[in-house]
C-alpha positions in Angstrom: 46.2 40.4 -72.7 47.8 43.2 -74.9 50.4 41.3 -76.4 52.6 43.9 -78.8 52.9 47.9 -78.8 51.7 49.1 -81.9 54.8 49.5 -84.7 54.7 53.8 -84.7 55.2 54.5 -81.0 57.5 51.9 -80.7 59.8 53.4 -83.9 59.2 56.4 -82.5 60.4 55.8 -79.1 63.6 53.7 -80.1 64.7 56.7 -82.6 64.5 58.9 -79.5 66.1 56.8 -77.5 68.8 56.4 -79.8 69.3 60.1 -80.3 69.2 60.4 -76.6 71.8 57.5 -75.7 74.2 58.9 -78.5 75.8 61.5 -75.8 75.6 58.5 -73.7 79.4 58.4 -72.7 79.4 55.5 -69.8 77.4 53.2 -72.8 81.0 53.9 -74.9 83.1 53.6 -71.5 82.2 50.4 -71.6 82.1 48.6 -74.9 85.3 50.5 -75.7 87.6 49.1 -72.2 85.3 45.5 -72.5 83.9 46.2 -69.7 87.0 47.9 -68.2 89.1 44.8 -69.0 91.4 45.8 -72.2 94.3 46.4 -70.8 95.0 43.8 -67.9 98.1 41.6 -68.0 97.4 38.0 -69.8 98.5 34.9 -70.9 101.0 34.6 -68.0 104.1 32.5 -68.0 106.9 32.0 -65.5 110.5 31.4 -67.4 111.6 28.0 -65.9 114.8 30.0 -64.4 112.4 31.7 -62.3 113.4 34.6 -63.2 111.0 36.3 -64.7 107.4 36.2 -65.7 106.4 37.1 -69.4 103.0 38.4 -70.2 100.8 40.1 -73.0 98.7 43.1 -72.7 96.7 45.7 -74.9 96.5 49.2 -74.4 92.8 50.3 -72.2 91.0 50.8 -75.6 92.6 48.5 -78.3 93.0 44.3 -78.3 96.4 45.0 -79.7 98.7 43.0 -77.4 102.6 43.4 -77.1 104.7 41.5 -75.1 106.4 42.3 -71.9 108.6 40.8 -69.3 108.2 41.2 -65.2 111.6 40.5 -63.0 111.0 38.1 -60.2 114.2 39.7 -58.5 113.2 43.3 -58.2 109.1 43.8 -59.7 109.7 46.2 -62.8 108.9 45.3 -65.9 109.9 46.3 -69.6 108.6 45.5 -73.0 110.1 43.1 -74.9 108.2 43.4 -78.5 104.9 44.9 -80.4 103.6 43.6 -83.6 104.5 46.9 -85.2 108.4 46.2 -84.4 108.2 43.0 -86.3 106.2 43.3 -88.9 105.2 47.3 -89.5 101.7 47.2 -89.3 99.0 46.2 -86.6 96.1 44.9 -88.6 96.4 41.0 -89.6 95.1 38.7 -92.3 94.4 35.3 -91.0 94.1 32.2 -92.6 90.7 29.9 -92.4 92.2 27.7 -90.5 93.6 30.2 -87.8 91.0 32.0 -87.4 88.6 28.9 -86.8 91.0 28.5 -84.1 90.5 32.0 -82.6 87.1 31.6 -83.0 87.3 28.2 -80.8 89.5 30.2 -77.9 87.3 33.2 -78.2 90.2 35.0 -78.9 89.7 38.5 -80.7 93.4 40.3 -79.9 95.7 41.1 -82.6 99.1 41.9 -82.3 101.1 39.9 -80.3 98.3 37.6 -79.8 100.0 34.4 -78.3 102.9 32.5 -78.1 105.1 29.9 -76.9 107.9 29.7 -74.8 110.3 27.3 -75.5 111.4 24.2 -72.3 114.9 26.3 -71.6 113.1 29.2 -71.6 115.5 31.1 -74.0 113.4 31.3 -77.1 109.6 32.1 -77.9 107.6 31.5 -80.7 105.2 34.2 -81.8 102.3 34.4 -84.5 101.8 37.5 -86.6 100.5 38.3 -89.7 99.9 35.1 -90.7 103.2 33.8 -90.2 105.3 32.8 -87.2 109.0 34.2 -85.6 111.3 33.3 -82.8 112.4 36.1 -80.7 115.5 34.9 -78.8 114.9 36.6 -75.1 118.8 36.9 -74.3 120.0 39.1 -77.8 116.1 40.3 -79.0 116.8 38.6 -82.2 113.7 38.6 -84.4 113.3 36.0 -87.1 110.7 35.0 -89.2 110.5 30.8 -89.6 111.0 29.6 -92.8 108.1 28.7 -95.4 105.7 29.2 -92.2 102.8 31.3 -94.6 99.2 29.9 -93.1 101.0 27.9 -91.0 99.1 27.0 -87.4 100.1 25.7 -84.2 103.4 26.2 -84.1 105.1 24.4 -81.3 109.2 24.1 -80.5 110.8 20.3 -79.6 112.1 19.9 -76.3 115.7 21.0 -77.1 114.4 23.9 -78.6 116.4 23.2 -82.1 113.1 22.2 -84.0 110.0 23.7 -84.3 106.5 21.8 -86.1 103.9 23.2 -87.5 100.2 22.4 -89.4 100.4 23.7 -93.2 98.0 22.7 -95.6 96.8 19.4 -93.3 100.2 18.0 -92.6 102.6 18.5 -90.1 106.4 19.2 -90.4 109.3 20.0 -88.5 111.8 23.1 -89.7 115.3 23.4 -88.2 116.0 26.6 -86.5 119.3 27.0 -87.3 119.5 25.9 -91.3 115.7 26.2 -91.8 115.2 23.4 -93.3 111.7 21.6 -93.3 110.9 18.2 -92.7 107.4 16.7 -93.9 106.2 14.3 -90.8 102.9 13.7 -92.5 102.4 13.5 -95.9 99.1 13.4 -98.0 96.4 15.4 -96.0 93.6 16.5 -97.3 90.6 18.5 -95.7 88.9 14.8 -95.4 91.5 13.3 -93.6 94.2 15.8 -91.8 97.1 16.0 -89.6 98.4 17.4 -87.0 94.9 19.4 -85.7 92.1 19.0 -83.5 88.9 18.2 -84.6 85.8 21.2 -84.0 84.2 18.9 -81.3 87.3 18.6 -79.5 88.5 22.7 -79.3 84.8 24.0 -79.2 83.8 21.2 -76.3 87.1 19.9 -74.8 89.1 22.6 -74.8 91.8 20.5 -76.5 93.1 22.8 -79.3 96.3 20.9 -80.3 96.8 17.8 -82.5 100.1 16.4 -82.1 102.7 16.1 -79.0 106.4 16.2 -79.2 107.9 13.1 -77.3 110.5 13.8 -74.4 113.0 13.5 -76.2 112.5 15.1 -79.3 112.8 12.5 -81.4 109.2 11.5 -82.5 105.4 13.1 -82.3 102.2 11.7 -81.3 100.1 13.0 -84.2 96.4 13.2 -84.7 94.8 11.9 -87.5 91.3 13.5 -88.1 89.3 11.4 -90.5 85.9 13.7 -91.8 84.9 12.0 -94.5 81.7 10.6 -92.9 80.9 14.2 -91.8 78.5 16.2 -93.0 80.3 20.2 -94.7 78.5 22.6 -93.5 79.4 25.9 -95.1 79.3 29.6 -93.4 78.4 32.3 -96.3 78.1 35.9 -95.3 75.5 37.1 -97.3 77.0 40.9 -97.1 80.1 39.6 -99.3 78.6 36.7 -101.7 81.8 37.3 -103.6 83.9 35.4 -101.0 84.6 32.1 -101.3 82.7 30.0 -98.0 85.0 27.9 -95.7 83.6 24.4 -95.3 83.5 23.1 -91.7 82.9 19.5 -91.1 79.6 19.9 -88.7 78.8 17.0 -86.4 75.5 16.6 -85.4 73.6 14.5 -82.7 73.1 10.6 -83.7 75.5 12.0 -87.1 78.9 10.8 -87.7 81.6 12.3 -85.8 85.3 12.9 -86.8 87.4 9.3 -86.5 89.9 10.2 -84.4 93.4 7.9 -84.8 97.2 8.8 -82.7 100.1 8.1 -84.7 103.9 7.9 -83.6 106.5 9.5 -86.0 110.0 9.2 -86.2 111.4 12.4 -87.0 113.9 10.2 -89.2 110.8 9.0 -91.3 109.1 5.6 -91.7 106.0 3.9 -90.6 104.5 5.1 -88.1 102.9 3.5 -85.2 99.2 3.6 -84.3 98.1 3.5 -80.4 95.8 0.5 -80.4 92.3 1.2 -78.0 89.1 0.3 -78.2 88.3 3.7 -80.6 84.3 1.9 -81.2 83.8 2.0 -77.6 86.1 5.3 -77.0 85.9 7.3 -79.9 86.8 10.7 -78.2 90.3 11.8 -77.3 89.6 14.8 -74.5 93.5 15.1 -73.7 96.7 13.4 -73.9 100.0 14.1 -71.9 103.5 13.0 -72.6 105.9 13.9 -69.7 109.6 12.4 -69.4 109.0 11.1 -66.0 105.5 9.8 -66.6 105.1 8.6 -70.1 102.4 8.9 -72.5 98.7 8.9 -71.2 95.5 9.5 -73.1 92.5 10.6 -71.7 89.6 8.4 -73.8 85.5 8.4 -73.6 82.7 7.3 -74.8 80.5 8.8 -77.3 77.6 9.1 -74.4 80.8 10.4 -72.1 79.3 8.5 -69.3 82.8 6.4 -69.6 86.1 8.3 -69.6 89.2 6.0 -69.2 92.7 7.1 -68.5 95.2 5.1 -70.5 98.9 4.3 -70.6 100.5 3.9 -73.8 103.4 2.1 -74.8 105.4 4.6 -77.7 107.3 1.6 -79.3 104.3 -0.7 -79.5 101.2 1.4 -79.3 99.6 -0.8 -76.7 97.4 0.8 -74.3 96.7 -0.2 -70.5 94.2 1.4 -68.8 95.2 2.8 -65.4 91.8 4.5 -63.9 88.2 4.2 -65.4 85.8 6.9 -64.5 81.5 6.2 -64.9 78.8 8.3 -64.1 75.0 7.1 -65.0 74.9 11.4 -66.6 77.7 12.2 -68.0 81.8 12.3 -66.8 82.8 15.6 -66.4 86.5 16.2 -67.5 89.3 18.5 -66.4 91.3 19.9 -69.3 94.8 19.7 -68.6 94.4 17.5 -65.6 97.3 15.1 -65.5 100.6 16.7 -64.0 103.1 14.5 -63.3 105.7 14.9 -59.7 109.4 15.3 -60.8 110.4 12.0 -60.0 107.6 10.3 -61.2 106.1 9.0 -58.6 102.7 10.0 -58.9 100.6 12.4 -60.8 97.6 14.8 -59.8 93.7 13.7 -60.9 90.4 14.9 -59.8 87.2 13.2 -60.0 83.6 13.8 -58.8 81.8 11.4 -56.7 78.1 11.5 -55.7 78.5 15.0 -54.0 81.7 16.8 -55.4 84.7 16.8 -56.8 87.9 16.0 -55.2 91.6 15.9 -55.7 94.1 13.3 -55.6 97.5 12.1 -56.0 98.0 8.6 -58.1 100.6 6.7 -58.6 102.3 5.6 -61.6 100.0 2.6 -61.6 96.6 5.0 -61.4 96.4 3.8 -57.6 95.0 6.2 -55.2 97.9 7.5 -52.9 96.0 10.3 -51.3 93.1 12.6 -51.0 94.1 16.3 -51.7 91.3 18.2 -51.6 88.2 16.2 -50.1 84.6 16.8 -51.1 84.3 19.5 -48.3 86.0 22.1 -50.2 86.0 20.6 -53.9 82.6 21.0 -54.0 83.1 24.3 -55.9 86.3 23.3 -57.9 84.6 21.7 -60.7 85.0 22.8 -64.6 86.2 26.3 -63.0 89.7 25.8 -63.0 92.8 23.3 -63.2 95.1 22.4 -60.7 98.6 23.7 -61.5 101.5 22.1 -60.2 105.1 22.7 -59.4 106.9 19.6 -60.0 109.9 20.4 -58.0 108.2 21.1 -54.9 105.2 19.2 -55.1 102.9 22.2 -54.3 99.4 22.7 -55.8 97.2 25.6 -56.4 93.5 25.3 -57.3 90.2 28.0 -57.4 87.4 27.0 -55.1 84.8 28.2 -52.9 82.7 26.9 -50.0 80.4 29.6 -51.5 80.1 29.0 -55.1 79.7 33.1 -55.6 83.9 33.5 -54.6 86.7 31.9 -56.3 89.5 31.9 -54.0 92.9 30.0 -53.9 94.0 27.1 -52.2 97.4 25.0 -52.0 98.1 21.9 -51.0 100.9 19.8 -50.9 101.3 16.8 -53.3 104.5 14.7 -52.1 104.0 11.8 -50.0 107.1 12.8 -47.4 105.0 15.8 -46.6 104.0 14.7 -43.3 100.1 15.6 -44.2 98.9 17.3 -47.5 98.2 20.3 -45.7 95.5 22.5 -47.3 95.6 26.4 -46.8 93.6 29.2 -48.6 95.7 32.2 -49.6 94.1 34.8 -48.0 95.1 37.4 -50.4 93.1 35.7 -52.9 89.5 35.8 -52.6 85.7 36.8 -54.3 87.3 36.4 -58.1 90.6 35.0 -58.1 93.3 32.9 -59.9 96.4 31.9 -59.3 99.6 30.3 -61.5 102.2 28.3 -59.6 106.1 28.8 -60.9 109.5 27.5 -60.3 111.2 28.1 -57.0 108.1 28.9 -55.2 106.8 31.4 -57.0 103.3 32.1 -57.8 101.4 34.6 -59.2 97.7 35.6 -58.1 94.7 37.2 -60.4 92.2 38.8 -57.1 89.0 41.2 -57.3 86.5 42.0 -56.4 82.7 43.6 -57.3 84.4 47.0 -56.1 88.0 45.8 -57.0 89.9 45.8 -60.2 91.6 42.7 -61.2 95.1 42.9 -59.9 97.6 40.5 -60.5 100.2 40.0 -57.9 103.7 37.8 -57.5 104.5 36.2 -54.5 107.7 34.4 -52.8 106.9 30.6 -51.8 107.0 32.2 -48.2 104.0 34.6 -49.4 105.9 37.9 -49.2 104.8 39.9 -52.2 107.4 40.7 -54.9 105.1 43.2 -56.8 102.1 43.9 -59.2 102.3 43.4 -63.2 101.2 46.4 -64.2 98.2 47.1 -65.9 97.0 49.6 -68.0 93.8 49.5 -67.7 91.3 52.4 -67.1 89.6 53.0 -63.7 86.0 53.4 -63.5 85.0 56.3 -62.6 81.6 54.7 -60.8 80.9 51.8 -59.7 77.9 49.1 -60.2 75.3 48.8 -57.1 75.4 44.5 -57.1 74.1 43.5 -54.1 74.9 39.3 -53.7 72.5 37.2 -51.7 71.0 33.7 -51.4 67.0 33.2 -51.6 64.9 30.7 -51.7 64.2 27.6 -49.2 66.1 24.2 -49.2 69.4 25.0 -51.2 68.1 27.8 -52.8 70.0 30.4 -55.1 72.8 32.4 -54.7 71.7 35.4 -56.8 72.8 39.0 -58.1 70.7 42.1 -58.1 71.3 45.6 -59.6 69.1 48.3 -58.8 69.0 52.1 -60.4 71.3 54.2 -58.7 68.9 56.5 -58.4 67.0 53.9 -57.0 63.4 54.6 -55.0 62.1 52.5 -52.7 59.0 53.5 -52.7 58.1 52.6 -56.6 58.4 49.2 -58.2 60.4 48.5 -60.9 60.6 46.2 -64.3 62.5 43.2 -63.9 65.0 42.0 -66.6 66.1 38.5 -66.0 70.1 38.4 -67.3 70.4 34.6 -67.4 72.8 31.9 -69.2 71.2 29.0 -67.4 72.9 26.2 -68.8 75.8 23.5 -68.3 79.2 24.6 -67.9 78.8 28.1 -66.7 77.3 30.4 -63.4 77.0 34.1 -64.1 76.7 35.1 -60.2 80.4 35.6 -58.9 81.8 38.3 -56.9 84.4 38.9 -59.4 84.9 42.6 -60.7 81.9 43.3 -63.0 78.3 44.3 -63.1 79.2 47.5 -65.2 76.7 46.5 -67.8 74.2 45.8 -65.7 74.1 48.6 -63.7 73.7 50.6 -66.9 70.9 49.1 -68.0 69.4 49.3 -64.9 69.8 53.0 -64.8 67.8 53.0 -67.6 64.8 52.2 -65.0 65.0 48.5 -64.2 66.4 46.0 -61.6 68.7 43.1 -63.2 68.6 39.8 -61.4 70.8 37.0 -61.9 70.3 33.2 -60.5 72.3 30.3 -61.2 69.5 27.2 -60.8 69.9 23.5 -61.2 72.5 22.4 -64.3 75.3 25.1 -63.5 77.8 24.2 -61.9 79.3 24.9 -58.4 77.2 23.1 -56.7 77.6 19.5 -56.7 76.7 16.4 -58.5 72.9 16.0 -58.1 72.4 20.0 -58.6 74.2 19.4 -61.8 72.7 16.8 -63.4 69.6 17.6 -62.9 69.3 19.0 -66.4 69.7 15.7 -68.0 67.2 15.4 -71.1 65.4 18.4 -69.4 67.1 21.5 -71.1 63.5 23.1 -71.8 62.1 22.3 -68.2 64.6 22.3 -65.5 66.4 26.4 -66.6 63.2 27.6 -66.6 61.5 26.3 -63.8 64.4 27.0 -61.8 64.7 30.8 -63.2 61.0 31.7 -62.1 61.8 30.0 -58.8 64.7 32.1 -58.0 62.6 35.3 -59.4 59.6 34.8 -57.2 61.9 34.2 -54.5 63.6 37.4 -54.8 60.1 39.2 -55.2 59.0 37.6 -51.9 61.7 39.6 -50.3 62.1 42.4 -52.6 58.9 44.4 -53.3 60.2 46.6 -55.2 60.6 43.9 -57.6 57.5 43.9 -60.1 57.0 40.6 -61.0 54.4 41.3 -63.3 56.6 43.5 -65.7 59.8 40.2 -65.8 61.6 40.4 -69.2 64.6 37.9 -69.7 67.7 37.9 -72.1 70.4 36.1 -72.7 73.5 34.8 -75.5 73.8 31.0 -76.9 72.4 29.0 -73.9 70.6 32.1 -72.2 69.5 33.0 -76.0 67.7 29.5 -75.9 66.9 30.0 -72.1 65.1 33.4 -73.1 63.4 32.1 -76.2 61.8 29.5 -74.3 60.6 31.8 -71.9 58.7 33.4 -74.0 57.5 30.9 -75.9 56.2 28.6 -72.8 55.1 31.2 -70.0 54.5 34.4 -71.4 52.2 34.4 -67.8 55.6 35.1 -66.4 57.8 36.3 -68.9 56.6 39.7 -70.8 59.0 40.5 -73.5 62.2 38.3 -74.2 65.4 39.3 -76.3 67.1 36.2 -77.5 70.9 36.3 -78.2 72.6 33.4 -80.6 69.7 30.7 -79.6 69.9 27.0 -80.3 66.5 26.8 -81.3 66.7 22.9 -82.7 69.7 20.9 -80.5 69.3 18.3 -83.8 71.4 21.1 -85.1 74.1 21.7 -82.8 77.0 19.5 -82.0 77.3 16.1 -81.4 79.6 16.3 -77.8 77.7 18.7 -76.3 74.3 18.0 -76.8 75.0 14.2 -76.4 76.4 14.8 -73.0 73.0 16.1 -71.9 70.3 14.9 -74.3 72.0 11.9 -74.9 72.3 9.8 -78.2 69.1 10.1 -80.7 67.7 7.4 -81.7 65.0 5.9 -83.8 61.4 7.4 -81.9 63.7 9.3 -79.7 61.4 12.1 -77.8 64.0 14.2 -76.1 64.8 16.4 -78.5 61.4 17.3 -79.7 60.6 17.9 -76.2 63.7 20.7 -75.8 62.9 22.0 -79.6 61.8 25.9 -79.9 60.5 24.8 -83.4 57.2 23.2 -82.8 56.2 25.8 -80.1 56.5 28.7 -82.6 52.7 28.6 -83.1 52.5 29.7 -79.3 54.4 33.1 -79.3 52.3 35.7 -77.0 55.5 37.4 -75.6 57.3 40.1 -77.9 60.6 38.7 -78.7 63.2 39.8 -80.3 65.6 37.6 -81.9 69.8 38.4 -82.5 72.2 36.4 -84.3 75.7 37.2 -85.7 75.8 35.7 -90.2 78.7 34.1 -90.0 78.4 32.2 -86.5 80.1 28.6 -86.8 79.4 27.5 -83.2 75.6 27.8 -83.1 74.8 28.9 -87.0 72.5 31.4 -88.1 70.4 28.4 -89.2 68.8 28.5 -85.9 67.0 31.9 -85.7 66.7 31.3 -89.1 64.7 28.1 -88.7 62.8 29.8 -85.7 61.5 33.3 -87.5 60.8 31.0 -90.3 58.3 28.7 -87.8 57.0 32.0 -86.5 56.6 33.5 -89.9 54.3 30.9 -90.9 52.5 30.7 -87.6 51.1 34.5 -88.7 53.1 35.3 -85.2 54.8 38.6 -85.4 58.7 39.3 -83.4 61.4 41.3 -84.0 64.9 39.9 -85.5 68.4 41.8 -85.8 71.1 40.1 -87.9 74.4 41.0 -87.3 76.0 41.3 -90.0 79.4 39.2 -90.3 79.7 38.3 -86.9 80.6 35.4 -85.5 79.2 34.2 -81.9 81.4 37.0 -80.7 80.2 40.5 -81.3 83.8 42.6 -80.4 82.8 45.3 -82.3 82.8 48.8 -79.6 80.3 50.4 -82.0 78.2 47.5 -83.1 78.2 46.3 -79.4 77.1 49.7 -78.1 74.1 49.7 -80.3 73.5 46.4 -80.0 73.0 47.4 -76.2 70.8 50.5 -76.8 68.7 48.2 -78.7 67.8 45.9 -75.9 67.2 48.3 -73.9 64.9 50.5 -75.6 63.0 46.8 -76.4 62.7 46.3 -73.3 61.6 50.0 -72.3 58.7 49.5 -75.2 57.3 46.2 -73.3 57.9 46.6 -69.8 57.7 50.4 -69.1 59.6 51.9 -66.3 59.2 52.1 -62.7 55.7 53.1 -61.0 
């Protein structure tokens, strides 16, 4: 088998294809609007008047966000503040510590980039420059907070007349009207901090804050993160060995983790007082809630997360019932943000996933099962895809789901037990990609598209009447993506995506390119607006196909867990499965040109490829691999590979390292420097095993990037490298 082009022709034909693609206006369309994103309304937020609905949004071309306000009375909206306003200037300087935390949010805006409304309604809290401001919403009044430099997480007290705030590992409180500070923590260190969420718990939980303001205002739950049985791992960028590196505390599998430990805090000072749970047995802390009517809960689980417990906790003790326990012989699955408690207390919303899907349910103060929600029929597809919101007044609920895991539509039910049944209804205004965000007095607002439909996000009365559309700026394509969406396969089957040319012939065959991510957590074939990229690289004389196989989710228990200790089997089985059964019915498809690519999971999905079945696979490009999971993270991996142990087998078995000797598929290998999620140490590790193995690839650093690449220009020839890659190994169509 001819296994590589020879080095000339393929130089010479990327230099003309890069001298030829640099007129190539859609390629810049698109890196430039993300994809025709930039510029959609975000980070929505009704006022709890129900008056109006803030938002942020960028211009079409730029992440910089301002902040803008949408009446619920009459549908127009007006800007309420840019980052130039406050501040004269748009570019930022962030601190480590912030923009670890951007990094865990894969957040890249600037500007106005968050913030936080306070309970009332009448105050918000906004981060720029490296410092934080209220902005009172009645007057416009801008003011920066006291002594906030570096400071993170800034978060106001139910009565809106405190505000606390991470600086320097410990939390403290500043009054609003004086500015005076408060220290509620005193003697952090990077070893043992206050006040913030561990890696593991942000990257993995999505749990990005570390303390909780009581009801009442008078005391915090605080984290405190213990790392001094963690091993510092340090991110250099080799382009700048004149900075100083930032030292992350890097769990790895069967390695120490973070000791997690929840304090109580008087505002007034004094001891504080620990919650008190089994922490050997339930060492995570995936989410706590402290409502007025409900108390305080924490969500615990085990280090193998095949336990997660719900527990009540007592804030003058610490003592901890628990009020539901949750196994599963894989791994619990977790909703972030789950626990929403009614108005009067009388029950909170929970879902959980039984031995075919997930369901919804209203519990009682007690953890009691009141009523079934949502039942298995629909839930199936609710999953890790999106959190019930409630209104507490009313009782409604609105959730994404799909009987066919390609559409995410919206669904309401009601929660209260005098509703006479929890009627279930589907909005049908919301289907294919959509969203929704339930608000006081009824309202609700609802994010819809479509393959051939912009995301538009829409306001609605509690009696479904539209009130109008938060505007968005963003640009139009001017084409659009030829994405055909079908199932294949016998049995279940896949659901799959397919782009073809759109000068496509049906009379030639064409060069696969397998677009995958493959792995838990995530499916890449929804009918939500998209497809751009793809159809541009398959104008460049190939058909992209996308399949989500066993271990996404979507589709019920069993598919899921499937990948359990089989990361390196069960993706790629299941991807050359759903090829050859779209080449069954498409013959256009040439199956013996297939060239795969993919970023983090799909990087390792790809890599694999082409190390195991170059018979298949004829030219991979691998984007941010895991190429050893002994490297990567403790929660993650341990949820799937479970905990290592002396003569433990799984993880050599789903290694890239020891098959380096194997390579007969070019590969080309991508990895951002600075990447604190899965390091550079992993392609690192691999080219070196390939290196010595005499077995010759290709390898693009990207210089000071993270596992984001943001960057229009770098991402545009990032893009023209793939493809010309791939043009070199799989030809074009015959």
């Amino acid at each position: 088998m001819k296994r590589f082009s020879s080095v000339l022709p393929l130089l010479a034909f990327f230099l003309g294809s890069v001298a030829r693609a640099d007129v190539d206006k859609s390629l810049r369309d698109l890196v430039e609007t993300r994809n025709y994103s930039r510029g959609n309304p975000t980070h929505l937020e009704f006022t709890p008047d129900g008056q109006k609905l803030l938002f942020l949004r960028s211009g079409p071309r730029d992440d910089q966000r301002a902040l803008f306000e949408f009446s619920l009375a009459d549908g127009t909206t007006r800007q309420l503040l840019t980052a130039l306003q406050v501040v004269g200037q748009t570019n930022e300087v962030l601190s480590a510590a912030e923009k670890a935390r951007r990094e865990r949010m894969r957040l890249t805006a600037s500007g106005i980039a968050d913030f936080r409304l306070s309970k009332d309604g009448k105050s918000l809290l906004i981060p720029l420059a490296n410092r934080w401001y209220t902005l009172n919403r009645s007057t416009g009044e801008v003011q920066v907070l006291p002594e906030s430099d570096g400071a993170i997480d800034a978060r106001w007290s139910p009565d809106a007349r405190r505000v606390a705030y991470v600086v320097g590992n410990d939390l403290l409180v500043a009054d609003v009207a004086n500015g005076q500070r408060h220290p509620i923590t005193q003697g952090g260190t990077e070893l043992i901090s206050y006040g913030q969420a561990e890696f593991v718990a942000q990257e993995e939980m999505a749990r990005m804050r570390g303390y909780w303001w009581a009801p009442d205002g008078k005391s915090l739950l605080v984290e405190r993160a213990d790392a001094r049985g963690v091993e510092t791992w340090r991110v250099a960028d080799p382009m700048h060995p004149d900075r100083t590196s930032e030292p992350q505390f890097y769990p790895r599998p069967g390695h120490s983790n973070v000791v997690v430990d929840l304090g109580l805090f008087s505002i007034s000072g004094g001891k504080p007082t620990w919650l008190q749970w089994d922490r050997q047995r339930l060492p995570y802390v995936v989410e706590v809630d402290w409502s007025e009517k409900g108390g305080l809960t924490v969500q615990a689980m085990s280090r193998d997360q095949k336990d997660l417990i719900l527990l009540k906790a007592d804030p003058k003790t610490g003592h901890t019932v628990p009020l539901i326990s949750v196994h599963d012989e894989a791994w619990v699955n977790f909703v972030p943000g789950l626990v929403q408690w009614l108005e009067d207390g009388s029950g909170f919303i929970w879902a959980t996933e039984n031995e075919r899907a997930w369901q919804i349910e209203l519990r009682g103060p007690n953890g009691g099962l009141k009523r079934k929600l949502v039942s298995e029929t629909i839930g199936s597809h609710f999953g890790e895809r999106s959190r019930p919101t409630l209104d507490a007044p009313s009782g409604q609920v609105l959730f994404s789901a799909g009987l066919d895991p390609t559409r995410h539509e919206v669904w309401q039910v009601n929660a209260r037990l005098n509703a006479p049944v929890p009627l279930l209804v589907r909005l049908d205004h919301a289907t294919d990609g959509a969203s929704g965000l339930i608000g006081p007095k009824g309202f609700y607002a609802i994010f819809s598209s479509g393959p051939l439909e912009p995301p538009v996000c829409t306001v609605y009365r509690a009696d479904g009447t539209a009130v109008g559309v938060v505007p968005s700026v963003a640009e139009r394509p001017t084409t659009w993506p030829k994405v055909e969406f079908t199932h294949v396969g016998d049995g279940l089957g896949y659901y799959v995506k397919i782009v073809r040319p759109r000068d496509f012939n049906p009379n030639k065959r064409y060069p696969v390119i397998a677009s995958v991510y493959g792995g838990p957590t995530a499916a890449v074939v929804g009918r939500g607006f998209g497809g751009f990229m793809d159809q541009w690289i398959a104008d460049h004389g190939f058909i992209v196909a996308s399949a989500d196989g066993k271990g996404t989710p979507g589709r019920g228990r069993s598919w899921e867990r499937a990948i359990t200790n089989r990361f390196a089997e069960i993706p790629l089985e299941e991807q050359i499965a759903a090829l050859k059964a779209m080449g069954a019915r498409y013959p256009e498809m040439d199956l013996d040109r297939v060239g795969i690519t993919g970023w983090s999971f799909g990087g390792y999905l790809s890599a694999i490829a082409a190390l195991r079945r170059p018979d298949f696979f004829k030219a991979a490009v691998a984007g941010a691999p895991v190429t050893d999971w002994l490297d990567y993270d403790t929660c993650y991996t341990e949820r799937y590979l479970g905990v290592p142990g002396a003569g433990d087998t799984v993880y050599g078995r789903n290694s890239l390292i020891a098959d380096a000797k194997s390579l007969k598929c070019p590969l080309l290998l991508i990895h951002g420097t600075t990447d604190d999620n899965v390091f550079f140490r992993h392609t690192l590790k691999l080219a070196d095993a390939l290196f010595r193995n005499g077995q010759p690839f290709e390898f693009l650093p990207l210089s000071g990037f993270t596992h984001m690449v943001p960057d229009p220009a770098v991402r545009e020839q990032l893009e023209l490298r793939m493809v010309t890659f791939f043009q070199a190994h799989l030809g074009g169509p015959r």
